[in-house]
C-alpha positions in Angstrom: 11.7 17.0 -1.7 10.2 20.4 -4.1 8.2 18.8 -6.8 8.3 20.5 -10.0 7.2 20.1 -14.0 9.9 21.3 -16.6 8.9 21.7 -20.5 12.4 22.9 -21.3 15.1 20.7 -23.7 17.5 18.3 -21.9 20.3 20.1 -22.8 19.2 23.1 -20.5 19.6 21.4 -17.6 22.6 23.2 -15.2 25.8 21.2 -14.8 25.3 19.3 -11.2 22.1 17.7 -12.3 21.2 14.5 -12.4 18.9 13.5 -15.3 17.5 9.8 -15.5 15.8 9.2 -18.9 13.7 6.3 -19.2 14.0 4.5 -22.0 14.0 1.6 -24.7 15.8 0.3 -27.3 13.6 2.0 -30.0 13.6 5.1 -28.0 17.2 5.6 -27.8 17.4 5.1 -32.0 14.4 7.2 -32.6 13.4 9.4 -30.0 14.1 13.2 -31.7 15.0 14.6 -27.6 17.3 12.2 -26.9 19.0 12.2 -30.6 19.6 15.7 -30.2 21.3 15.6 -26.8 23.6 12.9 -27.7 24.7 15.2 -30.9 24.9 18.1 -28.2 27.6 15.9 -27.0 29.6 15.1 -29.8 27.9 11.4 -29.4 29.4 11.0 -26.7 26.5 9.0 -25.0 25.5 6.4 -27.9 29.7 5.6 -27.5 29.7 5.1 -24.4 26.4 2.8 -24.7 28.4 0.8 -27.0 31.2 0.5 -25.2 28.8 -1.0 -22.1 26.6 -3.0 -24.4 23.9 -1.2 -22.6 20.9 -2.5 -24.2 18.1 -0.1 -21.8 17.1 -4.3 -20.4 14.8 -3.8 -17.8 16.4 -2.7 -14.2 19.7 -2.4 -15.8 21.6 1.5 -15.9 24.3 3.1 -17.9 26.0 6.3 -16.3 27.3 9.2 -18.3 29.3 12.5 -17.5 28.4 14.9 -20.5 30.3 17.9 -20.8 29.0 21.4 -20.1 26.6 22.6 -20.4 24.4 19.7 -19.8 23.9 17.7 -16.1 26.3 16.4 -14.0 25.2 12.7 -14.4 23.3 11.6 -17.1 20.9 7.8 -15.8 19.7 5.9 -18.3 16.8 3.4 -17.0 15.8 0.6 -19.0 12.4 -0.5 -19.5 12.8 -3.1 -22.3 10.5 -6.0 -21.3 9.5 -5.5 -18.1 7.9 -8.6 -16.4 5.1 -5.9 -14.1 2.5 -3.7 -15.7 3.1 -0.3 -17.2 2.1 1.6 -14.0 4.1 -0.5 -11.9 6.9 -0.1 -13.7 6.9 3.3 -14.1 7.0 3.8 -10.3 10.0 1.0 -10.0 11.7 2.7 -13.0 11.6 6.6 -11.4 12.5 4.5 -7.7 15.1 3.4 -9.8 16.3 6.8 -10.8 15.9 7.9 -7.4 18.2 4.9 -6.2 21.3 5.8 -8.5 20.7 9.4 -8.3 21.3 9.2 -4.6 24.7 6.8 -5.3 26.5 9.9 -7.0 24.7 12.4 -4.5 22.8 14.2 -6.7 20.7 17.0 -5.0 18.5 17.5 -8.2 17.0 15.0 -10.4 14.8 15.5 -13.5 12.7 12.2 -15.0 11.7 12.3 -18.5 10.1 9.4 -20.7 11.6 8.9 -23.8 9.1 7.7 -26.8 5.3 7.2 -26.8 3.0 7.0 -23.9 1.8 3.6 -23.5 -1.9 3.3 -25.6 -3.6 3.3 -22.3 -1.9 5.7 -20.2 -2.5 9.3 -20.1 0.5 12.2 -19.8 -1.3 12.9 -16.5 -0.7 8.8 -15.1 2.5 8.7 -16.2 3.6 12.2 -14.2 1.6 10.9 -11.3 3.4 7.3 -11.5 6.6 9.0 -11.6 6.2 11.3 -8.6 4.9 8.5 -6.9 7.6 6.0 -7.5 10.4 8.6 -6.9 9.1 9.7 -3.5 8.1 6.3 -2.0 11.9 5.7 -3.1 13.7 8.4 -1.5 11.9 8.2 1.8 13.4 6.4 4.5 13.0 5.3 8.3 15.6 6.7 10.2 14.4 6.4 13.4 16.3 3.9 14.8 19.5 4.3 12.7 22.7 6.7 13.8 24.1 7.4 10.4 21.4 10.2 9.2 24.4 12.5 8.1 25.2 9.7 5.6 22.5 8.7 3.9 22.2 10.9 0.6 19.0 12.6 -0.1 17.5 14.8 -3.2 16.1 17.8 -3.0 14.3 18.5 -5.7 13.0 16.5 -8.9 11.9 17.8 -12.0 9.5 15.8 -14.4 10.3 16.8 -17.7 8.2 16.7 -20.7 10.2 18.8 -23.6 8.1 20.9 -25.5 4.6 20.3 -23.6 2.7 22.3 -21.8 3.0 21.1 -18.2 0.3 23.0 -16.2 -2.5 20.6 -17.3 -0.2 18.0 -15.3 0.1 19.9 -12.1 -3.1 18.1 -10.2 -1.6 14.7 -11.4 1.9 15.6 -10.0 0.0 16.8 -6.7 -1.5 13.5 -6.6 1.4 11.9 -6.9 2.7 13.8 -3.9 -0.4 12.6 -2.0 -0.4 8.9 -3.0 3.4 8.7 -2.1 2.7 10.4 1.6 -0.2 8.5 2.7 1.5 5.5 1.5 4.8 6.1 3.5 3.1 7.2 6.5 1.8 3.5 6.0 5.0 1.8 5.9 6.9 4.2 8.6 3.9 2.0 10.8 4.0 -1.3 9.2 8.3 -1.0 10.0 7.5 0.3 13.9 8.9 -2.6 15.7 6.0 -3.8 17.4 7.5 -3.3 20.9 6.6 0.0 20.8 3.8 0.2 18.4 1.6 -1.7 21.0 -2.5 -0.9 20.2 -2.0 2.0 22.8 0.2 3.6 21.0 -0.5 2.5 17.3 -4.4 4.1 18.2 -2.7 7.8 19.2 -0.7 7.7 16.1 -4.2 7.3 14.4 -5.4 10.3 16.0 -2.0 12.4 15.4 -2.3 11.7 11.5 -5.9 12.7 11.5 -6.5 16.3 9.9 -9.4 18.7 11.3 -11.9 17.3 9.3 -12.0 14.0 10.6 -13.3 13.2 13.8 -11.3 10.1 15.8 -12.5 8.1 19.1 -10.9 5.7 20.3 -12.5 3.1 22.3 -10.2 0.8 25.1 -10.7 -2.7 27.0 -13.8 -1.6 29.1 -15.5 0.0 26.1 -15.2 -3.2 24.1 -16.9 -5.3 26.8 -19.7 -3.5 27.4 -20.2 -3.5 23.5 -19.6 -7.3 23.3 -16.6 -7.1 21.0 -15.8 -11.1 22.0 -13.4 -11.2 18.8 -11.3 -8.2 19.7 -11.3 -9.0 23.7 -11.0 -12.4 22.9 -7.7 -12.1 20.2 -6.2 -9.8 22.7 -6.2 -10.7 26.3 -3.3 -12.8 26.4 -1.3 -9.7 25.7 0.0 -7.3 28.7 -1.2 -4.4 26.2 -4.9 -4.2 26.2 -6.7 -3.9 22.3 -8.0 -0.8 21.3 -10.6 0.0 18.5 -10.5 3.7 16.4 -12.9 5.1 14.6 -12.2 7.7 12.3 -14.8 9.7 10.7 -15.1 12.1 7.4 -17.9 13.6 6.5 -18.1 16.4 3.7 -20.7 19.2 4.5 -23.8 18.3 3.0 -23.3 14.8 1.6 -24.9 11.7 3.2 -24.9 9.4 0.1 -22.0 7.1 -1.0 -21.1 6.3 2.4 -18.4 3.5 2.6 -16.4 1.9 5.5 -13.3 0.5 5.7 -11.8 -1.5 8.2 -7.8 -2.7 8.2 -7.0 -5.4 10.5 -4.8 -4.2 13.1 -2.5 -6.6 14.7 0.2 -5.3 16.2 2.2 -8.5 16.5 1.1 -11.8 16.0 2.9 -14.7 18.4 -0.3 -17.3 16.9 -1.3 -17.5 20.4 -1.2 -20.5 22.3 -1.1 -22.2 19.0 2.5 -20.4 18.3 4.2 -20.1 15.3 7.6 -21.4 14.6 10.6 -18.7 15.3 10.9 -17.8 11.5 7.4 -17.3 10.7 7.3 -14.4 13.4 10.6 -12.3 11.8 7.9 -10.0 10.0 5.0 -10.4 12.1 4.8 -6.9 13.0 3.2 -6.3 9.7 0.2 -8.2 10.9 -1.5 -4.7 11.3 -0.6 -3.7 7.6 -4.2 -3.8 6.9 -4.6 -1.1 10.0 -1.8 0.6 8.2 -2.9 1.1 5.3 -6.3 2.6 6.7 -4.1 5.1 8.6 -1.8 6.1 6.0 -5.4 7.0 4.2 -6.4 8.7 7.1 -3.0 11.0 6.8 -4.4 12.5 3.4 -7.9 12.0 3.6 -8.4 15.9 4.5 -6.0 16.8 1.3 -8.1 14.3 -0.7 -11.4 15.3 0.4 -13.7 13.0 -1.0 -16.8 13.8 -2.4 -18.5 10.9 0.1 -18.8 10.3 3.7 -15.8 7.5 4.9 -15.8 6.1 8.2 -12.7 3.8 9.3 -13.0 1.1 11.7 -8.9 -0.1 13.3 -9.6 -3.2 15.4 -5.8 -3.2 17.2 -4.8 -5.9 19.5 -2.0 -8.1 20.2 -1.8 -12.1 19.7 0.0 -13.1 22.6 0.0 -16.3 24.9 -0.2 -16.1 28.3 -2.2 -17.9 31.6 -5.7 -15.8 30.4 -5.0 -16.4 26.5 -7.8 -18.0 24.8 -7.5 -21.5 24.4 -8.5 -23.7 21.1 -12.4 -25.1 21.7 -13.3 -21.5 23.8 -16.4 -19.9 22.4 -16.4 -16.1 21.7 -19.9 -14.5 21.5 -19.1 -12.0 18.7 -20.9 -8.2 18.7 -24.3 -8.6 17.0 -25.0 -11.9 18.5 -22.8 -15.1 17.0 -20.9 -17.3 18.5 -17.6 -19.0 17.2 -15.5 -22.0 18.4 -11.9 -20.6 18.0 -10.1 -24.3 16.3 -7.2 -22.1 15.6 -5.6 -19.2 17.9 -3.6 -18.4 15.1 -6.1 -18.0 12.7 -7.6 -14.4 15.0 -7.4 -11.7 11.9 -10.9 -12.6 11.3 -12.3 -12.5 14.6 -11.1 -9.0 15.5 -12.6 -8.0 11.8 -15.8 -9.7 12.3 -16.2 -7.7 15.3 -15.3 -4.5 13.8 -17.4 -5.5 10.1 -20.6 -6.2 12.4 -20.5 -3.0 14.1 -19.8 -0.7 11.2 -23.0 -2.1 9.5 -24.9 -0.9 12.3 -24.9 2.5 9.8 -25.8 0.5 6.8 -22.8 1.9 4.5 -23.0 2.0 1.5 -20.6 -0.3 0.9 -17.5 -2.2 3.1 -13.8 -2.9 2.3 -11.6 -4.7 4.4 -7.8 -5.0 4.0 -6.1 -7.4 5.9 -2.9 -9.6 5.7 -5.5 -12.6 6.6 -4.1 -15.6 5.0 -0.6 -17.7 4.0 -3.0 -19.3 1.9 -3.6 -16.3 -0.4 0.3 -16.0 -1.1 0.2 -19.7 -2.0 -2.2 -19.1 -4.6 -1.6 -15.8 -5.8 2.5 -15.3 -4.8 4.0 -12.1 -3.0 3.3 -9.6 -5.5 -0.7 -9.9 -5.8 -3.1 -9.3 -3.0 -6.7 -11.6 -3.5 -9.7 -10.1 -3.5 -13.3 -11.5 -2.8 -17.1 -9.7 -2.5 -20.7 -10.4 -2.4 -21.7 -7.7 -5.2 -20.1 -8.4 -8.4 -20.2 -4.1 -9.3 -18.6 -3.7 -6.1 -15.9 -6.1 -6.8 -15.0 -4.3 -10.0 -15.1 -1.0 -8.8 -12.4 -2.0 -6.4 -10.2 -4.2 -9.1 -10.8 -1.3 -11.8 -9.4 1.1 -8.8 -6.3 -1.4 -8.0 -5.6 -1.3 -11.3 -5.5 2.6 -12.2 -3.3 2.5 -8.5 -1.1 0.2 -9.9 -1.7 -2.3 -7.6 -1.9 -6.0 -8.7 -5.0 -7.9 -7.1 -7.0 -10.8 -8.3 -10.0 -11.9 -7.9 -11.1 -15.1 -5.9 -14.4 -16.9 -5.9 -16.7 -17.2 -2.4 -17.6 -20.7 -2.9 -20.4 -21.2 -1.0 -19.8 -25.5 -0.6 -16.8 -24.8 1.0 -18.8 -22.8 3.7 -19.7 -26.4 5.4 -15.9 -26.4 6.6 -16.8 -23.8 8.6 -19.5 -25.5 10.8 -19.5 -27.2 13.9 -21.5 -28.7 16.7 -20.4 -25.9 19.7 -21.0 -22.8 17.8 -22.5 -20.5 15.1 -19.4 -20.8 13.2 -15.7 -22.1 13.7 -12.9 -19.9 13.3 -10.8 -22.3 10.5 -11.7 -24.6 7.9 -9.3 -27.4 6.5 -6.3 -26.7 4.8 -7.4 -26.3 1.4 -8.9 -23.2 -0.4 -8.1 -21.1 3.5 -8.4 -18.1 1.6 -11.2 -18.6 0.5 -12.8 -19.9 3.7 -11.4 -16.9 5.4 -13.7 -15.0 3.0 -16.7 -16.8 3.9 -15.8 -16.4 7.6 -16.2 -12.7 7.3 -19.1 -12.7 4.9 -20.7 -13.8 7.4 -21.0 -10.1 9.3 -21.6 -8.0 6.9 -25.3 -8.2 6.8 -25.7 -8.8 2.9 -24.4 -5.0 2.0 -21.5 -5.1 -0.6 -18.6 -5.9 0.4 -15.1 -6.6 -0.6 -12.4 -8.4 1.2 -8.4 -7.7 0.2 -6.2 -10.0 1.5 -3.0 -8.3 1.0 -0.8 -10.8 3.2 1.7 -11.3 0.0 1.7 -7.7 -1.0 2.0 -5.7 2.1 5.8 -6.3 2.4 8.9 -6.7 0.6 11.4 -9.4 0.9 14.0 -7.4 -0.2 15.5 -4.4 -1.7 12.8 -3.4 -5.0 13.0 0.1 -6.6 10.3 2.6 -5.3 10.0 -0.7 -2.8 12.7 -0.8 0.1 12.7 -4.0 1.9 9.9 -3.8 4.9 6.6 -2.7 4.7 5.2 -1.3 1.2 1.9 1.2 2.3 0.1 -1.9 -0.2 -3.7 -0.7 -0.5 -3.7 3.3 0.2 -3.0 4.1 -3.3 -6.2 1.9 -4.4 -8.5 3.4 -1.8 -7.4 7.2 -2.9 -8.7 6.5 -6.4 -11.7 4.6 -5.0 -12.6 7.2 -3.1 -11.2 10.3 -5.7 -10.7 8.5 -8.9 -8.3 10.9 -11.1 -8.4 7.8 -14.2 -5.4 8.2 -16.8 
């Protein structure tokens, strides 16, 4: 789809166009653009708004043909009231207008706000939000679907501020552009099926997405034993495909400060292990390596993005599977660097394959370390589907990735590591034991991996609510949602706004 900025009035948009405006009550009454467009149209618009009882509620649309010259399809999209914050509902509100564009098979759609920018959001965020929103909407996974002819697609939109000067907006719109790619290259993984996106193959699509600049090995079964990696080795062996680990490098000419690692758990399905799950608590399991995925889809833009700071990305990638060889609950792994760990829990392995990989990437001494990972039911308990929960040793560290989630406009919260609840975590056999008791899992998880990350700062996301979509959400299809690359793009490149 062509990305462009438009400072021309709505009324000289070409007849075949589709033009959503965005809007509220008080806009439609006061906003002067919109006034003067209805007027254009003999009022043709505000009567047919009556006539709905279109009151611009959140989600809801009202459809209008004006005459020429004006667009084909006039959208209005509410945004009275929304129950998300502003940047998230500007991208659900241009996903919106994406959605109902494509319904009347529009090939070009324009976007423009009506009214006031909200007090703390720049014209820049907003035409970032709105490129974002409308791409990660009209992308689609047709991969394993026969009816590509059918399926309606734009292309081009137009984000239109009357009477502004767009070229100051031209880097936020680029961003936009990059946000939206590195997170759908994210979801196009999370929704592989995991049949064929096995660690083999899941690890060369690493190195495919990977730009010249970056520098990608990727280290198989044999490797991983003669490192000591008794976490990854151990999570994976009851699979027929053998766990991989991929390390992907960036480093900018001349810059060795600011390093930072991230590691995304990568499980490419998760059976539980011996300790299976019940039938319906595998249906989405292939999103087990969403963390992985979201490290990948950064990996897809990271060249584009060019940080001004060396990044190295750690993918830990096995299978949970149960078979004659899996690991059984009471087996000890020795973990690389040294510890041991009673697995209690074959179902609970996120955090070995990440202790592994955490351990190993401090052998650098970054800077600092952020992990995403879809670790825990028990942060969706606390914190619902929506919100991913987020924990640290370094209190800056912590709010330099919550200030960055929130410029992304991605929810997170913040959880405490509460060191009593560490004593769950102890036992006789071992250095540590995999699980703790039922209550507080989250936050035991946390503790878990704290635990190999030799006192550097640190941040954990548990983005097991977050990193997929029940169903059908504007900007959001149902399936995997790319959660976490837009946070660690402004980490890394923070644009603000």
């Amino acid at each position: 789809m062509r990305i462009r900025l438009s400072s021309s009035p709505f009324t000289g948009l070409q007849p075949g166009d589709a033009l959503a405006l965005l809007c509220t009550r008080e806009t439609l009454a006061n906003d002067p653009a919109f006034l003067e467009l209805d007027r254009a149209h003999g009022g043709s618009i505000s009567t047919t708004m009556s006539e709905e009882g279109f009151k611009a509620a959140w989600k809801k649309t009202s459809f209008h043909r004006p005459g020429t010259p004006g667009p084909g399809r006039l959208i209005l999209v509410g945004l009275e009231e929304p129950p998300v914050p502003p940047r998230l509902m500007l991208r659900q509100a241009a996903g919106l207008a994406v959605s109902r564009a494509q319904e009347v098979k529009a090939k070009s759609l324009t976007i423009a706000l009506l009214g006031p920018l909200s007090s703390d959001l720049t014209r820049g965020a907003v035409t970032r939000l709105l490129v974002e929103g409308a791409l990660l909407a009209a992308h689609q996974q047709l991969s394993y679907k026969k009816r590509e002819n059918d399926v309606p697609t734009l292309d081009d939109l137009v984000i239109c501020w009357p009477g502004q000067d767009t070229l100051t907006l031209e880097d936020a719109a680029a961003r936009g552009e990059l946000v939206a790619k590195g997170t759908n290259s994210a979801r196009d993984l999370v929704n592989e099926p995991a049949g064929t996106l096995t660690p083999d193959v899941f690890a060369g699509k690493v190195a495919t997405l990977a730009g010249a600049a970056l520098s990608v090995e990727i280290r198989d079964l044999r490797w991983l034993q003669d490192k000591g990696m008794g976490g990854i080795i151990g999570v994976g062996i009851g699979s027929a495909n053998e766990p991989r680990l991929v390390e992907v490098e960036y480093r900018p000419d001349g810059v060795s400060e600011g390093s930072i690692l991230l590691v995304g758990k990568g499980v490419t399905f998760d059976s539980g292990g011996l300790c299976l799950k019940p039938p319906d608590s595998m249906k989405t399991m292939k999103d087990d390596m969403a963390g992985a995925g979201a490290v990948a889809g950064l990996v897809s833009i990271l060249e584009a993005l060019a940080p001004g700071r060396p990044v190295r990305m750690l993918l830990p990638l096995v299978e949970n599977m149960p078979d004659g060889r899996a690991t059984k609950v009471g087996d000890v792994l020795h973990m690389y660097g040294g510890k041991t760990v009673e697995v209690v829990n074959t179902d609970a392995e996120g955090r070995l394959i990440l202790a592994d990989a955490l351990a190993y990437g401090q052998e650098r001494c970054p800077d600092a370390t952020i992990d995403l990972a879809t670790l825990t039911g028990a942060s969706v308990v606390a914190l619902g589907p929506l919100c991913a929960a987020v924990m640290g040793n370094r209190p800056e560290w912590v709010r330099d990735v919550l200030s960055a989630g929130d410029r992304a406009g991605e929810t997170m919260w913040q959880l405490p590591l509460i060191d009593a609840y560490k004593k769950q975590l102890e036992t006789k056999t071992a250095d540590l034991k995999n699980a703790g008791d039922r209550w507080g899992g989250a936050i035991t998880a946390g503790l878990f991996l704290r635990e190999f990350v030799a006192d550097r700062p640190w941040v954990h996301i548990d983005i097991a609510g977050p990193s997929w979509t029940e169903k059908d959400e504007p900007a959001f299809p149902e399936g995997g949602s790319g959660y976490g690359v837009a946070t660690l793009i402004e980490l890394l490149s923070p644009m603000g706004g």
